[in-house]
N, C-alpha and C positions, 0 to 999 in steps of 0.2 A: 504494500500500500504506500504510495506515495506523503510522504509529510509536507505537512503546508509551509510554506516559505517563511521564513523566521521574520523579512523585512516585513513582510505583508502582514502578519501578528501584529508584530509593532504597532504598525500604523496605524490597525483596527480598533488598537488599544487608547492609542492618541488621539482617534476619533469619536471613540465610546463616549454615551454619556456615564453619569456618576454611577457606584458603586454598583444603586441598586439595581441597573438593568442587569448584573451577571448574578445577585444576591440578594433576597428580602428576608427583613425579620418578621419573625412570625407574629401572626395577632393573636394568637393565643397568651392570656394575662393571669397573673399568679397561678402558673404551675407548677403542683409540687415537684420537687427535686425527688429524684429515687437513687439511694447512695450506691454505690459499686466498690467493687476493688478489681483491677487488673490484673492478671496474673502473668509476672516476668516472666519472659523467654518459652512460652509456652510453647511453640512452634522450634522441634531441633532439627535445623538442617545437617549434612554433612560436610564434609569439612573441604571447604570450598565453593561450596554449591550456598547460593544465593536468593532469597527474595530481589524481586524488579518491583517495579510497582503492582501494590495486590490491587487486581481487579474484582476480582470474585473469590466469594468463601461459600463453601454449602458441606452440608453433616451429613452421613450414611444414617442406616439404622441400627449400626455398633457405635456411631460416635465417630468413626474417622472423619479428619477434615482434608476437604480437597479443597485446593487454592489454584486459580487460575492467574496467571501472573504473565506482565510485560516485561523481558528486560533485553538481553539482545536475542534472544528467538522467545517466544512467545510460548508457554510450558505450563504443563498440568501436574500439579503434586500433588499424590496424598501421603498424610499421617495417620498415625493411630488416636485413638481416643486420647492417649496422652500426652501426645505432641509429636511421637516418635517419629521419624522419616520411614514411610513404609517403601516408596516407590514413583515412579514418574509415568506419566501415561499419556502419549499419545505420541512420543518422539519423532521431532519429522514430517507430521500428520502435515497436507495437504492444505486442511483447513486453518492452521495456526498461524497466523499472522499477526493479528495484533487485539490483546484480548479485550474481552468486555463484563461476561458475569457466568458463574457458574450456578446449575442447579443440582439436586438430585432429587429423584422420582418416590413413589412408595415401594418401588421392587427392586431401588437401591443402583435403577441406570444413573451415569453422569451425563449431563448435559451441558456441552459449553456453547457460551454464545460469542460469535466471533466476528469484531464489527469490521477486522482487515480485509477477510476476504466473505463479508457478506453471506457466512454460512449458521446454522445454525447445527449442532453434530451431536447425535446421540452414544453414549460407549454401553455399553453391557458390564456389570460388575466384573468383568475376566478382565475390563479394560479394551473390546472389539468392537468398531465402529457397526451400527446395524442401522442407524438414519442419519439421514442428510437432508436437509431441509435450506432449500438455496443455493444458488451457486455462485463459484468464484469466478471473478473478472479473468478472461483470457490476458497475459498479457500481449498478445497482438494487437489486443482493442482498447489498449493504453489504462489510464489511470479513470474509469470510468466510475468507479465508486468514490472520486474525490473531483470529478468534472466541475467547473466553474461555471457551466451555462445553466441554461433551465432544465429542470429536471424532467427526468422522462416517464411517464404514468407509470404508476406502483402495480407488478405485476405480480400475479398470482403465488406464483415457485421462485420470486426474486425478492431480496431483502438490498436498501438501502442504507448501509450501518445499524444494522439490528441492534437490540442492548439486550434485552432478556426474554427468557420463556419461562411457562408454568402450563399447569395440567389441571382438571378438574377430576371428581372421581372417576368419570367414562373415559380415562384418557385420552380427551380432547386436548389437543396444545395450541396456545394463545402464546404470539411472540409479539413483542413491541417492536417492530421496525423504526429504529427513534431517530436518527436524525439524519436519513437524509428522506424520507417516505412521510413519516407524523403519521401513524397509522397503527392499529393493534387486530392482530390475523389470527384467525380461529380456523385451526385443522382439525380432520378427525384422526383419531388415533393409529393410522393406516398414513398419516403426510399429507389426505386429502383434502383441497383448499376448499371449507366453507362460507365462510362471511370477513369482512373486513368493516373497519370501522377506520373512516380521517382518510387522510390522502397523501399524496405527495407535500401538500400544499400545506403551511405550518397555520394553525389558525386558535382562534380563542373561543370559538362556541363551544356550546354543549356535545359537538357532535364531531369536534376539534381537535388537536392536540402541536404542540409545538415544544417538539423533544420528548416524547414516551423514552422513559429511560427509566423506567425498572417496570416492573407486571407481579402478579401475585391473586391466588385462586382460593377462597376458602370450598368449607366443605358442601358450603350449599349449591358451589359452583357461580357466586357473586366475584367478578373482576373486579380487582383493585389496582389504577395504574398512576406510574410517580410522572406526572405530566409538567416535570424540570421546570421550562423554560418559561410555563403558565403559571407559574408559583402556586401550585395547585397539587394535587390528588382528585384523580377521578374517580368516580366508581358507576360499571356496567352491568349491567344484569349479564348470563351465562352467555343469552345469542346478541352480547353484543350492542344494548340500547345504552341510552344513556340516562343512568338512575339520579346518582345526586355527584356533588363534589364538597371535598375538604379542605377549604379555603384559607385555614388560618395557624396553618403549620408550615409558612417558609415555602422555601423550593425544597418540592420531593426529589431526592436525589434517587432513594431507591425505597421500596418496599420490601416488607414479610409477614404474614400472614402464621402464627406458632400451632402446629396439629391440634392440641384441642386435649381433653373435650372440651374447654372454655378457651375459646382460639382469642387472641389475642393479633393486633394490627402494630406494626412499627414501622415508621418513617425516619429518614432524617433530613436535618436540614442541614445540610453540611456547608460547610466553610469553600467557596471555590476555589479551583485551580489558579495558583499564581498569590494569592493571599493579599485580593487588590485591598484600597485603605477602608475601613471601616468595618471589616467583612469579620474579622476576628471578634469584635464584638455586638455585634447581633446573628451570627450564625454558628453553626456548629453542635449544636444538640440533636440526640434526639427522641421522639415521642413515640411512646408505650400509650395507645387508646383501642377502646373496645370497636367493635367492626361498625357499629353504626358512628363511630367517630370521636366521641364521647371520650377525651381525653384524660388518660388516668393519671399523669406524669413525664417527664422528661430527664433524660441522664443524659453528660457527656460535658465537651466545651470544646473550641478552636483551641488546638496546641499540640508543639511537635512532641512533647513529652510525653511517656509510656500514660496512661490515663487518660489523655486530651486524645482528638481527633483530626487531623492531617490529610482532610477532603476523604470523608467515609463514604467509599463509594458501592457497598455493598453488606448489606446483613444477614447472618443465618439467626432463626430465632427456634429451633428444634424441641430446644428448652428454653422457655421462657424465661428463665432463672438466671440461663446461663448463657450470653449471646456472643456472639464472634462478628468483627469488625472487620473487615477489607479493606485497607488504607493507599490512595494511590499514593500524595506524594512522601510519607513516612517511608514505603515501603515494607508493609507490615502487617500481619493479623493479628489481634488482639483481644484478647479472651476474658469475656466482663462476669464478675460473679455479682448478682443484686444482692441489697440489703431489702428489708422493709420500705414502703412506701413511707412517707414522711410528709407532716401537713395533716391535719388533728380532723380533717374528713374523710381521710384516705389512712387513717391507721385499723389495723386488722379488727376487724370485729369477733375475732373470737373466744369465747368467755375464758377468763383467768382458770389456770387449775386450784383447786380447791387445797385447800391449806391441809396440810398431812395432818393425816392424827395421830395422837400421842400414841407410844408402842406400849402392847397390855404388861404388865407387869409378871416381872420371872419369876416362875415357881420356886415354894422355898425351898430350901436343900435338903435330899430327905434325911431324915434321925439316922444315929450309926447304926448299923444292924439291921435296918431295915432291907426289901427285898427293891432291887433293881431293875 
């Protein structure tokens, strides 16, 4: 994939207006704080071998983490439930160019999404590719995934820098085609293309999106998608209408949706790339709320330091309890253990245990001579 011209960044930047077009603070007011602790160096690579920038984090259902990561080639790791380096998977792979987000499925496939070469790839837990969903630019037909003209209408089996997928229980898969299409595509569990929703065309209605850059599927098969660029959260019904949206949580960077049975919704508002002026302090958190939106709290803050957030650009929420971060420009996953909710409406309601009662008193000692 072609990178964009460093002068041309520049200039765009010099151009831009202020902060908030790349960053808003959220309208969400007095939120409680929900405490954490980070756990050092929980991720052990080998000795040599390096995180790039993490794009993506997603859990099995033993707990290993796979991370999909940028650095000079573009690579899939996993570890074990306790950090351990188990393996690499997909070396080579065709599709790995330049990453974007990792999922995994309930039958434990890994799915990466890959906005270099526009593909979307499924692995089989052995680690064997079994779908492909898009395809990569020839390069005979130059740098077509990063073209500077008008965009060419969003077709059926082609993705325009895709950012993420998810599943419903029919294993149907819904992929955010985010920035160069503004679109969210519903397949049947077979690759077969159903419905699409938004366009090429980047827009702000209800029926709109400008940057789908994260997706996420509860159990009743309601879409939730992190609509970046709209400073927004959508959320769709299964085939794709447009139900409401979450206005007052920042720019969704990404989503996750926790199994359940009391499934829980996470956003975040992250801090942007480049850490333009003001951005550190009103971005960078992010919000723990129930599916209808209903905001329970918020953890996190802008900072390159182990605890803080360094453009969190992906979350696993498997356990609720326990979330993993994918940090692009840190480089680094980061493994958050919750405290209790904090904030005297949001403390546990569960009744006190009951005060122990005194222990009966020891029998006396029997007489000498007596029988045992």
């Amino acid at each position: 994939m072609r990178r964009p011209n460093p002068a041309l960044c520049i200039a765009c930047l010099l151009l831009a207006p202020a902060s908030s077009a790349f960053a808003q603070k959220a309208k969400a007011q007095n939120v409680p704080e929900i405490p954490y602790e980070s756990v050092p160096d929980f991720l052990k690579l080998p000795a040599g071998l390096y995180l790039g920038e993490s794009m993506g984090v997603a859990t099995n259902s033993k707990g290993h983490v796979f991370v999909y990561t940028r650095s000079a080639n573009t690579r899939l790791f996993e570890f074990d439930q306790t950090g351990n380096f188990v393996r690499e998977i997909g070396v080579g792979n065709y599709g790995f160019e330049f990453a974007h987000s990792v999922r995994v499925d309930s039958a434990d496939n890994i799915w990466v999404v890959d906005e270099g070469s526009n593909t979307v790839i499924k692995f089989n837990p052995a680690g064997h590719v079994v779908m492909v969903l898009g395809h990569r630019p020839e390069v005979v037909a130059g740098a077509v995934a990063t073209s500077n003209g008008p965009a060419p209408p969003a077709g059926k089996y082609t993705f325009s820098r895709p950012t993420d997928v998810a599943w419903d229980t029919q294993g149907n898969i819904f992929v955010s085609d985010g920035y160069g299409n503004n679109r969210v595509v519903k397949y049947d569990k077979n690759g077969r293309f159903l419905k699409q929703i938004g366009s090429e065309k980047a827009g702000n209605g209800k029926d709109q999106f400008n940057l789908p850059h994260g997706i996420a599927v509860d159990a009743q098969g309601v879409v939730y998608v992190a609509d970046r660029s709209n400073h927004r959260m959508q959320v769709l019904t299964n085939d794709l209408e447009p139900k409401t949206t979450y206005e007052n949580i920042g720019d969704s960077w990404t989503v996750c949706v926790s199994p359940g049975p009391h499934q829980y919704l996470y956003s975040s508002n992250s801090n942007p790339n480049g850490n333009l002026p003001g951005t550190w302090d009103t971005t960078g958190e992010i919000y723990k709320m129930e599916l209808d939106g209903t905001i329970l709290g918020r953890f996190g803050h802008a900072s390159k330091q182990l605890g803080g957030f360094q453009v969190a650009h992906m979350l696993d929420c498997r356990n609720p309890n326990t979330i993993l971060v994918a940090e692009i420009e840190s480089w680094r996953v980061q493994k958050l253990v919750f405290g209790p909710l904090m904030g005297a409406t949001l403390k546990s309601s569960a009744p006190k245990p009951a005060a122990a009662k005194p222990a009966p008193p020891k029998p006396a000692a029997p007489a000498a001579g007596a029988a045992k």
